[in-house]
C-alpha positions as CSV (number, residue, x, y, z in Angstrom):
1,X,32.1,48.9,55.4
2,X,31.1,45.7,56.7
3,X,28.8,43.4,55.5
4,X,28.5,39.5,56.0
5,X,27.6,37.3,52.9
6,X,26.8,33.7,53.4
7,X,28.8,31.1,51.8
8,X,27.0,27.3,51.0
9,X,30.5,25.6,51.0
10,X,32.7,26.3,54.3
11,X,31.8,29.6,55.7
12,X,30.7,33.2,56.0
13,X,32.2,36.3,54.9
14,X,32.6,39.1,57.4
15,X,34.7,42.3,57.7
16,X,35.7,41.9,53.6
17,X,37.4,38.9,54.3
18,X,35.5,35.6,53.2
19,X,37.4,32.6,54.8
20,X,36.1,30.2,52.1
21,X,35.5,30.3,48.1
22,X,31.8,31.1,48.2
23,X,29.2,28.8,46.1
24,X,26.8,31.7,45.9
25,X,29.1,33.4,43.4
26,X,29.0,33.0,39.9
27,X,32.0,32.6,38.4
28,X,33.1,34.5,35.5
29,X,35.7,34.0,32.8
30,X,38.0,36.9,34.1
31,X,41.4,36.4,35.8
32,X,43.3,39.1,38.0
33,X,47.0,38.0,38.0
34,X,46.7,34.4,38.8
35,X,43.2,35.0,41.1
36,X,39.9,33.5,39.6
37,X,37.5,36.4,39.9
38,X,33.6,36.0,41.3
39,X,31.1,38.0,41.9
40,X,27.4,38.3,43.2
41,X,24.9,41.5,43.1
42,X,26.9,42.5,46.6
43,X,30.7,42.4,45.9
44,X,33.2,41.1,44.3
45,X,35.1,38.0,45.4
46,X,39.0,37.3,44.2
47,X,40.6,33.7,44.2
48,X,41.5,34.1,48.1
49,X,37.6,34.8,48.6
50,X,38.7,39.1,50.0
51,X,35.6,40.9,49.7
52,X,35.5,43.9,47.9
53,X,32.8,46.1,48.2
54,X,31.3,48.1,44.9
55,X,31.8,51.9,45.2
56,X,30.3,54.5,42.9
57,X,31.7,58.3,42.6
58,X,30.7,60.9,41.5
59,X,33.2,64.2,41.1
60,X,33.8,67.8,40.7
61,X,37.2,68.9,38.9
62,X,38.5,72.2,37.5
63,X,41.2,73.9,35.7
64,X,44.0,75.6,37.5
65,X,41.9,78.9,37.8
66,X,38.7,77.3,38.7
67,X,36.9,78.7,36.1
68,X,35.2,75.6,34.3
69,X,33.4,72.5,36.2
70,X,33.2,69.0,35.4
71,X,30.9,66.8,36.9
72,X,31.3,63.3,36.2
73,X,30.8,59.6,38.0
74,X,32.8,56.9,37.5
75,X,33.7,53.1,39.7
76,X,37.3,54.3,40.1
77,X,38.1,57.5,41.3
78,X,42.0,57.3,41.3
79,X,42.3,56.1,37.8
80,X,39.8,58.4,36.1
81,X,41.1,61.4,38.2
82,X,44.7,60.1,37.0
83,X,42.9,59.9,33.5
84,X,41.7,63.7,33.6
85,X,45.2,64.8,34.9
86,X,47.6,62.7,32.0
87,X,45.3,63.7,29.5
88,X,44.4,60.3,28.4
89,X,41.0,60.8,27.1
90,X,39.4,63.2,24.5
91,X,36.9,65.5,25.2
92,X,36.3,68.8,27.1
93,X,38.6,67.9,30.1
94,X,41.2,67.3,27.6
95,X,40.3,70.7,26.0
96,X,39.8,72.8,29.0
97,X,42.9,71.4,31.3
98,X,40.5,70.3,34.0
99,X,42.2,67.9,36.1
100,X,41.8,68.9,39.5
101,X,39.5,66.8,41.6
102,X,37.7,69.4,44.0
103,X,34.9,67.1,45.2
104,X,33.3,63.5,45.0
105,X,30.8,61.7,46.6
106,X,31.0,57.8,47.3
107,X,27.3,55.9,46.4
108,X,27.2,51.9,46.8
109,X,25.0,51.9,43.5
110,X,25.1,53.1,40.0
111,X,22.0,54.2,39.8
112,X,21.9,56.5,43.0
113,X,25.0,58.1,41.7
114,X,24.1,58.6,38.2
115,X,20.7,60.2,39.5
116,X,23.3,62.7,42.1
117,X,25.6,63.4,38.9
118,X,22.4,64.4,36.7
119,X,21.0,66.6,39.8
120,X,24.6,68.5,40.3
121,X,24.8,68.7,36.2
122,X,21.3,70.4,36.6
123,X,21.9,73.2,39.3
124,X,23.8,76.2,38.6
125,X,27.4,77.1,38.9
126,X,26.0,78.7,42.4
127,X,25.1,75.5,43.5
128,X,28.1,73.6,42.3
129,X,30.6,76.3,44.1
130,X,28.5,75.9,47.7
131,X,29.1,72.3,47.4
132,X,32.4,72.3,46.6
133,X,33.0,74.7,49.5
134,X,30.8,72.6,51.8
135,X,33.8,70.4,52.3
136,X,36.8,72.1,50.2
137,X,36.7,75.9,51.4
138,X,40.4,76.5,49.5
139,X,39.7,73.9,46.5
140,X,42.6,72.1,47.1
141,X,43.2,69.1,44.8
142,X,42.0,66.0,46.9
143,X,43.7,63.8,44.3
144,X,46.7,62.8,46.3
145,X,45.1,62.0,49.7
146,X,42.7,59.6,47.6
């Protein structure tokens, strides 16, 4: 995804890497390793000024016999996916052994994906099923190729 975003100091960001530290960031107190972190409402901007664009997911996973669905949404699909499969939180994935990630969707906002997690939640298992075969006819585990 590409997206320019205008510095004020020594000059633009294109093709998510910004060649200066940009002044229209506001800096926060956060560190990641030894790179000051910024950020704007657009993306997120590390100490060398790469631009990171915000992704939202939301996801379909099941148990080994596809018999239960969770839909959830999340910013970080590897680690919650890798959260669901290690058994790291409590709760009904935990419960019912569903770790296999059968389908996601990528949204650049929170809110659009929160409103497509609450309109899957909503349908019925029909619905789920068609979508997951819309692009996983053999519900393989997409997990590693994330």
């Amino acid at each position: 995804m590409k997206r320019d975003v205008k510095c004020g100091f020594l000059g633009i960001c294109w093709y998510n890497i910004c060649y200066c530290h940009c002044e229209e960031a506001t800096k926060l107190s956060s560190r990641r390793g030894n790179l000051l972190l910024w950020k704007n409402k657009d993306a997120v901007f590390y100490g060398a000024c790469e631009l990171v664009e915000k992704q939202y997911y939301i996801y379909i996973t099941t148990n080994r016999n596809n018999t239960v669905l969770y839909v959830g949404v999340t910013n970080d699909l590897q680690r919650r996916v890798y959260e669901h499969k290690e058994k790291l939180t409590e709760g009904f994935t935990k419960k019912y052994n569903v770790n296999r990630l059968v389908y996601y969707e990528v949204f650049e906002d929170i809110e659009n994906a929160i409103i497509r997690e609450k309109q899957i939640n909503g349908g019925s298992r029909a619905k789920k099923i068609k979508l997951i075969e819309s692009i996983n006819k053999e519900w393989k585990d997409l997990y590693p190729n994330l």
